[in-house]
C-alpha positions as CSV (number, residue, x, y, z in Angstrom):
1,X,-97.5,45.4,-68.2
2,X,-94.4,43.4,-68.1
3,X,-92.7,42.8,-64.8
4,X,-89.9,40.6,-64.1
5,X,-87.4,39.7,-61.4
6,X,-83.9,38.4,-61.3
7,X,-83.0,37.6,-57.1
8,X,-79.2,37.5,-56.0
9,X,-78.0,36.5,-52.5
10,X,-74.9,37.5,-51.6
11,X,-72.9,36.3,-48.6
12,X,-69.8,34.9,-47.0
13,X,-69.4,30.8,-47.5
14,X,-67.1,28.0,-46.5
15,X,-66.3,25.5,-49.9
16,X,-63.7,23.5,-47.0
17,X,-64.5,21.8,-44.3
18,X,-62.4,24.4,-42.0
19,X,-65.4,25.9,-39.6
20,X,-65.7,30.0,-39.6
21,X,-64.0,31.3,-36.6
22,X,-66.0,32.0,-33.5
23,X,-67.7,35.5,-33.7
24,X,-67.4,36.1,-37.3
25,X,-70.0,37.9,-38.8
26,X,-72.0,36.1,-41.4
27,X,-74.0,38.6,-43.6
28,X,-76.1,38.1,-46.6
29,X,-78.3,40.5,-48.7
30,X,-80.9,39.9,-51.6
31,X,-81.2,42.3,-54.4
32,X,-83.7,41.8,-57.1
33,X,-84.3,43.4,-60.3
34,X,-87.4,43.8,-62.1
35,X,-89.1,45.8,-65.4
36,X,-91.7,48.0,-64.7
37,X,-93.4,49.6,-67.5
38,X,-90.5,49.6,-69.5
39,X,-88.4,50.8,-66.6
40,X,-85.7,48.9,-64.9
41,X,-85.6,48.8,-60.7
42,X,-82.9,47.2,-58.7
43,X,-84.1,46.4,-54.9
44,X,-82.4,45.4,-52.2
45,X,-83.5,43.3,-49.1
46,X,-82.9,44.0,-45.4
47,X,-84.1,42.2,-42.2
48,X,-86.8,44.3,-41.6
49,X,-88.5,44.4,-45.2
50,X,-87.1,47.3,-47.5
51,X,-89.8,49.1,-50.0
52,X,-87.3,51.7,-51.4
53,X,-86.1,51.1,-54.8
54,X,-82.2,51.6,-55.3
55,X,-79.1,50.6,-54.5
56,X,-77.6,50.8,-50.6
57,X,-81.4,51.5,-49.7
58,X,-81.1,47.6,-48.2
59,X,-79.3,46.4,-45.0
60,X,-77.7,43.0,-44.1
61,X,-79.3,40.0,-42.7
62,X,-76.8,39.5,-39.9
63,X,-75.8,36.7,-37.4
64,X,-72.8,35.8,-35.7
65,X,-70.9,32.6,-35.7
66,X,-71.0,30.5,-32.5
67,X,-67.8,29.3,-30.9
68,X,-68.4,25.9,-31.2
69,X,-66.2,23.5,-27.8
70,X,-65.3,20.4,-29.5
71,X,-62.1,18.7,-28.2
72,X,-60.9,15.6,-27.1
73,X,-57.8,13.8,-24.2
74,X,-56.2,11.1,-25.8
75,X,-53.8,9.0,-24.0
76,X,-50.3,8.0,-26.1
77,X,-49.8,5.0,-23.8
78,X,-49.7,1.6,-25.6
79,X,-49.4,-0.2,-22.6
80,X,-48.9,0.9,-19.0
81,X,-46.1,3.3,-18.2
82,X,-42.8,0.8,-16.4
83,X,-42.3,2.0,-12.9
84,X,-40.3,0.7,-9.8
85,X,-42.5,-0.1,-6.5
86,X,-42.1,3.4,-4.6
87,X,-40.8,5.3,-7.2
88,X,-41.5,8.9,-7.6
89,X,-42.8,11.3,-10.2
90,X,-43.9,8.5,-12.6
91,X,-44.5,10.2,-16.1
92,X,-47.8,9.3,-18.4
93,X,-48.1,11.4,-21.2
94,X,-51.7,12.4,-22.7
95,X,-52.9,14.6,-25.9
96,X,-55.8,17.7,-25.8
97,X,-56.6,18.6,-29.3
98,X,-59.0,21.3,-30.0
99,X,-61.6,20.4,-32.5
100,X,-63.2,23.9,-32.3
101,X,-63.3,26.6,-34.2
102,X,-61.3,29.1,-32.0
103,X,-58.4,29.1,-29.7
104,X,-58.9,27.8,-26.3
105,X,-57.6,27.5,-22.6
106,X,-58.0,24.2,-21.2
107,X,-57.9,23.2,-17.2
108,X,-56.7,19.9,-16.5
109,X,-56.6,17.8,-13.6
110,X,-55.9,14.2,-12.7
111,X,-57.3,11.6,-10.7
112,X,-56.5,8.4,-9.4
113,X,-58.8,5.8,-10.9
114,X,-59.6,2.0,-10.3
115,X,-60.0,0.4,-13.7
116,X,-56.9,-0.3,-16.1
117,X,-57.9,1.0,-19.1
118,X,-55.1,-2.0,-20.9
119,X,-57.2,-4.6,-19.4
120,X,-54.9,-6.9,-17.2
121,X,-53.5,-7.3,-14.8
122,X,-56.3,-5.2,-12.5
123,X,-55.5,-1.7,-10.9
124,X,-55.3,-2.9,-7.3
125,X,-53.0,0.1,-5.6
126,X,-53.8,3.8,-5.6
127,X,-51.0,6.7,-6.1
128,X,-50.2,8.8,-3.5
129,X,-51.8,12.1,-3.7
130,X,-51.4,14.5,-5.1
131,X,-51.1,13.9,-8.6
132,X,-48.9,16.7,-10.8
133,X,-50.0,18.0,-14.5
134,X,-48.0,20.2,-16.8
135,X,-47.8,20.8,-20.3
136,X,-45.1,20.4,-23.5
137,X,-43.7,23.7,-24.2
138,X,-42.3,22.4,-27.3
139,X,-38.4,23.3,-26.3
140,X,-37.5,19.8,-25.9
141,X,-39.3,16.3,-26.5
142,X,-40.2,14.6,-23.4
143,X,-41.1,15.7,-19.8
144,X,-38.4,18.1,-18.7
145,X,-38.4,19.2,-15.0
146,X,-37.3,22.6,-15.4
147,X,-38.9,23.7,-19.1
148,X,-42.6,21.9,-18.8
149,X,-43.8,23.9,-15.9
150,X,-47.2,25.3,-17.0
151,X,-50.3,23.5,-15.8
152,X,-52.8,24.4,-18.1
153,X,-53.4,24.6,-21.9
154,X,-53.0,28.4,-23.0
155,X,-54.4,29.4,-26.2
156,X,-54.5,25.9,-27.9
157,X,-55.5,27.1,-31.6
158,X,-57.9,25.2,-33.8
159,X,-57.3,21.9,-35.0
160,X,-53.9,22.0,-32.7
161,X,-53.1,19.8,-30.2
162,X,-51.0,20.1,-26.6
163,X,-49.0,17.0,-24.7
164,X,-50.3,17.1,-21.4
165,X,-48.0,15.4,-18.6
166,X,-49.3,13.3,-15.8
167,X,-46.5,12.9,-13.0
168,X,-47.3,10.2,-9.8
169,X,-45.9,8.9,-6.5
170,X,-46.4,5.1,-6.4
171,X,-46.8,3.7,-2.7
172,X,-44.2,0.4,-2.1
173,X,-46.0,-2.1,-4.1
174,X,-45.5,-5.5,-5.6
175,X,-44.3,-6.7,-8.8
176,X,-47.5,-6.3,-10.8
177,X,-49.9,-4.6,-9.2
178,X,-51.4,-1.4,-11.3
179,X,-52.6,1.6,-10.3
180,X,-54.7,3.5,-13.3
181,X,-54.8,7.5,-13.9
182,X,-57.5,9.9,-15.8
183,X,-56.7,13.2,-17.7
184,X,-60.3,15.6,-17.4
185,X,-59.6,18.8,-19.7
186,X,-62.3,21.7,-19.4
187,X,-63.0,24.2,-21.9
188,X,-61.9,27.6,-20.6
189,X,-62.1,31.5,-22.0
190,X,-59.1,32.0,-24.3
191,X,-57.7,35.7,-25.7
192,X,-55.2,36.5,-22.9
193,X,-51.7,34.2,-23.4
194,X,-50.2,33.4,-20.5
195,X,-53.4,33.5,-18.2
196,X,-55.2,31.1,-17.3
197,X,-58.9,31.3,-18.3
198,X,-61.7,31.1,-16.4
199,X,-64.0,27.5,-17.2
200,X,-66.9,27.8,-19.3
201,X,-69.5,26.2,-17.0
202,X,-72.5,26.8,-19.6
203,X,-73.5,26.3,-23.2
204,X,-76.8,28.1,-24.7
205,X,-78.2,25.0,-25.1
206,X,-78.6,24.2,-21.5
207,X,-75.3,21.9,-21.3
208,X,-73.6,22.7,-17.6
209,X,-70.4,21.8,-17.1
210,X,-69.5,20.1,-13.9
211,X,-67.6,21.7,-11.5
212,X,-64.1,21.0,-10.0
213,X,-60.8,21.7,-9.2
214,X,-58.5,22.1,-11.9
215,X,-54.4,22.4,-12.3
216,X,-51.7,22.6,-9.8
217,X,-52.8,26.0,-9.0
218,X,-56.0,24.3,-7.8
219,X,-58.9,27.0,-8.9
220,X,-61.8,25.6,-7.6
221,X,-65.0,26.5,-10.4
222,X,-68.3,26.4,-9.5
223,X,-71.4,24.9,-12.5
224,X,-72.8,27.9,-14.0
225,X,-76.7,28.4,-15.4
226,X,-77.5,28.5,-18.8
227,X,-78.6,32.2,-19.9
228,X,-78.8,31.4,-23.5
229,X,-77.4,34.5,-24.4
230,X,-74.2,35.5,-27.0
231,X,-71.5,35.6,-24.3
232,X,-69.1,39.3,-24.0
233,X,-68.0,38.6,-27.9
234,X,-71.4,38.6,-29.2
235,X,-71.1,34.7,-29.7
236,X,-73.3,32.1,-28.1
237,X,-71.3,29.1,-27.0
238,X,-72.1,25.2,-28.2
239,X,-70.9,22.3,-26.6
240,X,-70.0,19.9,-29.0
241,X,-66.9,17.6,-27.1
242,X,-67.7,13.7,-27.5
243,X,-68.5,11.6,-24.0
244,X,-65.7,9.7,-22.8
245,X,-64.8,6.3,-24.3
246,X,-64.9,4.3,-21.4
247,X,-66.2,4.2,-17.6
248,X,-63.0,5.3,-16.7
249,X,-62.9,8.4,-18.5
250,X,-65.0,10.4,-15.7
251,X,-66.0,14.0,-15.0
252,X,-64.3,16.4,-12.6
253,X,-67.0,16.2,-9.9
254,X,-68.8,13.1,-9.5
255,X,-66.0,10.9,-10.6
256,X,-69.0,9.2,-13.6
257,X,-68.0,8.2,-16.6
258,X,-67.6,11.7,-18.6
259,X,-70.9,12.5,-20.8
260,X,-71.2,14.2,-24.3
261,X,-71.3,18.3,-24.1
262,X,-70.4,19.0,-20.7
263,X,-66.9,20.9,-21.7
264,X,-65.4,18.1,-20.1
265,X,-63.5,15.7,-22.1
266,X,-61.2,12.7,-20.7
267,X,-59.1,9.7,-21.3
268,X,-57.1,7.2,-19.2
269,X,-53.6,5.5,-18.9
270,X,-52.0,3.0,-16.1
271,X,-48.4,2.3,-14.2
272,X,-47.7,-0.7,-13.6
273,X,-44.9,-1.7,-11.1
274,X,-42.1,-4.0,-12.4
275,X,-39.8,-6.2,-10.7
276,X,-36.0,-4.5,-10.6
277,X,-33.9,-5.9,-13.1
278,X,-30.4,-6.6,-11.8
279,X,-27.9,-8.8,-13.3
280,X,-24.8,-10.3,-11.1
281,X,-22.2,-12.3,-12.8
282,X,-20.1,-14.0,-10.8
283,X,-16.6,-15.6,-11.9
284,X,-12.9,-16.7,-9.9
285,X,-9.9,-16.9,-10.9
286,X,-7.3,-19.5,-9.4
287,X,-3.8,-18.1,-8.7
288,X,-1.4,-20.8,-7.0
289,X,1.7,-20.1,-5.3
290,X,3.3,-20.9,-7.8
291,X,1.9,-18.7,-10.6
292,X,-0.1,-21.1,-12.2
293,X,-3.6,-21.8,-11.8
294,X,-3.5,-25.3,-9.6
295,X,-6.6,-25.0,-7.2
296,X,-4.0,-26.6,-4.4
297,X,-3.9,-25.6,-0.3
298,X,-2.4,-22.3,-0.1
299,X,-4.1,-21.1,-3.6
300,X,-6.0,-17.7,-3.9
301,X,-9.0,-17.9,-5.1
302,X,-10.0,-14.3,-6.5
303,X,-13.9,-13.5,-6.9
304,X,-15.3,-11.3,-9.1
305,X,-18.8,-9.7,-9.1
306,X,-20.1,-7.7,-11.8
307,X,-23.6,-6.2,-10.4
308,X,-25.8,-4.0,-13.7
309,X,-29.4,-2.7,-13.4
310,X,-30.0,-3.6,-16.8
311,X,-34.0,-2.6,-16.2
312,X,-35.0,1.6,-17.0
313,X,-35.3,2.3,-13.1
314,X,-33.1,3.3,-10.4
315,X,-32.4,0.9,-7.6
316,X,-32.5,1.6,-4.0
317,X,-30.9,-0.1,-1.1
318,X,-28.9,-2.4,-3.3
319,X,-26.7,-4.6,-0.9
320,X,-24.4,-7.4,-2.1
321,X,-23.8,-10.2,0.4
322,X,-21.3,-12.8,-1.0
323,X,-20.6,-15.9,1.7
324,X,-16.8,-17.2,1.3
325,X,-16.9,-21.1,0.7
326,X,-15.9,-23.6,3.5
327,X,-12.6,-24.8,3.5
328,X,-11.4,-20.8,2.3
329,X,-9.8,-18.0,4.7
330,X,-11.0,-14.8,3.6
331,X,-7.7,-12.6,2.2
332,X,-7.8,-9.0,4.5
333,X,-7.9,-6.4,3.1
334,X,-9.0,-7.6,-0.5
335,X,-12.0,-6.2,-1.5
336,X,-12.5,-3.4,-4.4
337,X,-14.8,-2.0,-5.5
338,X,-14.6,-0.2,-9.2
339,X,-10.6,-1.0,-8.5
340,X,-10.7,1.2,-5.2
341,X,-9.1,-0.7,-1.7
342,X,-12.5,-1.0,0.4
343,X,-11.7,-1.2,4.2
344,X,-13.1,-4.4,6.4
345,X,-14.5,-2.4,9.2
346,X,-18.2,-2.4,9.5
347,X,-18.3,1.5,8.7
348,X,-19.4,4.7,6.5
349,X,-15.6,5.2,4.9
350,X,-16.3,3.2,1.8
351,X,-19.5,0.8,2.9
352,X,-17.8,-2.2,2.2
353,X,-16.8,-5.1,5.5
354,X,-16.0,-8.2,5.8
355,X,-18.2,-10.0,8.8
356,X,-17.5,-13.7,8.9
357,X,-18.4,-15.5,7.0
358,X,-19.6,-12.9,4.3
359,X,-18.1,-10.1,2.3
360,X,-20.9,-7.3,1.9
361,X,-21.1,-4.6,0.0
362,X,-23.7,-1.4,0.3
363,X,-23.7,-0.2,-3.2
364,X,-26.0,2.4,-2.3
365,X,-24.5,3.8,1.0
366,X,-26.3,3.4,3.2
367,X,-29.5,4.3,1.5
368,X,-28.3,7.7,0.5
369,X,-27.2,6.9,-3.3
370,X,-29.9,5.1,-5.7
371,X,-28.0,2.6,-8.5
372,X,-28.6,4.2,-11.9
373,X,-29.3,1.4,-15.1
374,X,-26.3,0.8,-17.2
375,X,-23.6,1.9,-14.5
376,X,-21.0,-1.0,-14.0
377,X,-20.6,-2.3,-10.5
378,X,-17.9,-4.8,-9.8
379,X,-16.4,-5.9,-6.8
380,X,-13.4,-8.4,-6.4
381,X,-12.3,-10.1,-3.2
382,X,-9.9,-13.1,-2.1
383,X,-9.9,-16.6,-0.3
384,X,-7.5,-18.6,-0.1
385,X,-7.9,-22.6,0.5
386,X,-6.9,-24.3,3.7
C-alpha cells in the first residue's frame, strides 16, 4: 500500500506593510491529497475536523481582524506661539494622525498646563478658561473663524492625519511670562460622518480608557469595563497608541503624564507674551519767516511723528504724548493726524488736544479701536520759538 499526501493552505495575506482593515475576515483552508490503493483522494480541512473525502466537503478556519487604536497628537510649534499680554483667541496648532487600521472619530480637549514643553523661560501664568478646539476643514490653510468650526475629528482614515486648533485667552501678563497648553485626543466609534462618536473607554485586553470631558460640546464619558468580547462589528478592539513623550503630555482625568494603551494620546505647545513692538520716528522741520530754514525768534518749528506697530499684534490703548520744548508757543490749531485738522479741545470729535505743555494724541479712541501692525500713523504739529 502506497499512500501519500500533498497539503495546501490557502488564505488571504498582506506582502505590504499596510495592516488588513478592521473586521475583515481572514479565512484559510487545508486540502491534502493522497494515493490510496492506486486511487487518488482530495480532502479538505475545516475547524472542526472533516473525514469526508472530496472537494467543498471542508469549511473555513475563520477569524476576524481586530481594529487595532494606534494614533498619536503632535504639536507643529517650533517655539512658543507670539502673543500680546491680554490678547484673545491665541492660536496653537497641533496634528492627530491615525496609525490604525480603520477610520476613526477622535475627542479632543485642552488643558492648561504648567511645564513649557520649549524649555525656558518657565510657564508662570495660566489662560483664562475655557480653552476652544476645532479642526482644519481643509478649505483654507490656517485657522479661519468662520470655516474651522467642528470640534472633533470625524472619520480620520488610516494613515491620515487632521490639524487640530487650540485657541486661548491670555490674562494681562508681562513681557515673558509663558503659559503652556496640552492637546488629549481619545479614540472614538467611527462609521457615521458628521457625528460625533461615542469614546471607546475599553480594549479586550483590559486597557481602560480614562474618562473626561471632551470638545466644545463638552460630552462628559465615563471609563468603561473590559468585556473582552468582539464589539457590534464582530471585531475585538486593541489599544496600541504610544504613552506621551513627556510629563506634560497628561490624560483627560487625572491630569498624569498620558500612559501607553489607554486611547488617549497627547502632546504640548506654549504662548509666550511679547513686549509690543512700536516704532516712533520723530523729525522737524524749520520754516522761518522768511521762507528759509533759519531757526530764528518767530520761526515754526513743525514736528513730525510717524508711530508703526512693526510687531504681528494689535495694540490697545496706544496714546502719544509729545511735550513742546521751552522757549516754543505751541501753533493752535496745528495738529493732523493722517493729514486730517485735529481739534485742541480735550474731546471725542477726533481724540486729539493740546493741554499745556503737551500735544496728545489717542490713536486708539478712547480704547474703542485697537492699532493694527503695518498701518502708518503720523501726526504733525507746530511751535514756534519765542
Amino acid at each position: 500500500m502506497l499512500l501519500s499526501f500533498v497539503c495546501v493552505l490557502t488564505g488571504m495575506f498582506y506582502a505590504s506593510a499596510t495592516f488588513a482593515a478592521a473586521g475583515d475576515s481572514i479565512s484559510t483552508r487545508a486540502t491534502i491529497n493522497y494515493t490510496y490503493n492506486g486511487n487518488t483522494f482530495v480532502q479538505e480541512s475545516s475547524p472542526l475536523g472533516n473525514s469526508t473525502v472530496g472537494v467543498n466537503n471542508g469549511a473555513d478556519t475563520v477569524f476576524i481582524e481586530d481594529r487595532l487604536i494606534n494614533f498619536t497628537v503632535s504639536s507643529t510649534d517650533a517655539a512658543a506661539s507670539v502673543a500680546a499680554s491680554g490678547q484673545l483667541a491665541v492660536v496653537t496648532a497641533f496634528t492627530v494622525t491615525n496609525f490604525g487600521n480603520n477610520a476613526q472619530d477622535f475627542l479632543l480637549t485642552a488643558r492648561d498646563t504648567s511645564v513649557n514643553p520649549f524649555g525656558l523661560p518657565a510657564d508662570n501664568i495660566d489662560v483664562a478658561p475655557p480653552l476652544s478646539v476645532y479642526v482644519e476643514n481643509n478649505a483654507t490653510p490656517g485657522y479661519q473663524v468662520t470655516q474651522d468650526t467642528a470640534t472633533f475629528v470625524d472619520e480620520l482614515a488610516a494613515g491620515a492625519t487632521a490639524t487640530v486648533y487650540v485657541l486661548a485667552n491670555l490674562p494681562v501678563a508681562a513681557p515673558g511670562d509663558v503659559a503652556a497648553v496640552t492637546l488629549i485626543a481619545q479614540a472614538a466609534q467611527g462609521g457615521a460622518a458628521g457625528t460625533e462618536g461615542l469614546a471607546i473607554n475599553n480594549d479586550d485586553n483590559n486597557n481602560i480608557s480614562p474618562a473626561g470631558v471632551y470638545s466644545n460640546a463638552g460630552t462628559t464619558v465615563n471609563a468603561g469595563t473590559p468585556v473582552n468580547i468582539a464589539d457590534s462589528n464582530a471585531e475585538n478592539i486593541v489599544f496600541n497608541e504610544p504613552a506621551g513623550l513627556s510629563i506634560e503630555d497628561i490624560d483627560s482625568t487625572g491630569l498624569v503624564q498620558d500612559v501607553a494603551r489607554n486611547g488617549q494620546h497627547a502632546d504640548s505647545s506654549a504662548y509666550e507674551v511679547q513686549p509690543a513692538a512700536v516704532t516712533i520716528n520723530k523729525t522737524v522741520t524749520v520754516i522761518d519767516t522768511l521762507g528759509g530754514t533759519d531757526p530764528h525768534a518767530g520761526a515754526t518749528l513743525r514736528y513730525q511723528l510717524d508711530v508703526v506697530i512693526t510687531g504681528t499684534n494689535n495694540i490697545n490703548n496706544l496714546v502719544i504724548t509729545d511735550t513742546i520744548p521751552a522757549n516754543t508757543t505751541y501753533t493752535p490749531a496745528s495738529i493732523t493726524l493722517n493729514g486730517i485738522a485735529q481739534t485742541d479741545a480735550s474731546d471725542v470729535v477726533d481724540f486729539s488736544e493740546f493741554t499745556f505743555p503737551e500735544v496728545i494724541v489717542d490713536l486708539s479712541q478712547g480704547g474703542l479701536v485697537a492699532v493694527t501692525p503695518g498701518t502708518p500713523n503720523t501726526i504733525i504739529f507746530d511751535v514756534t520759538i519765542d
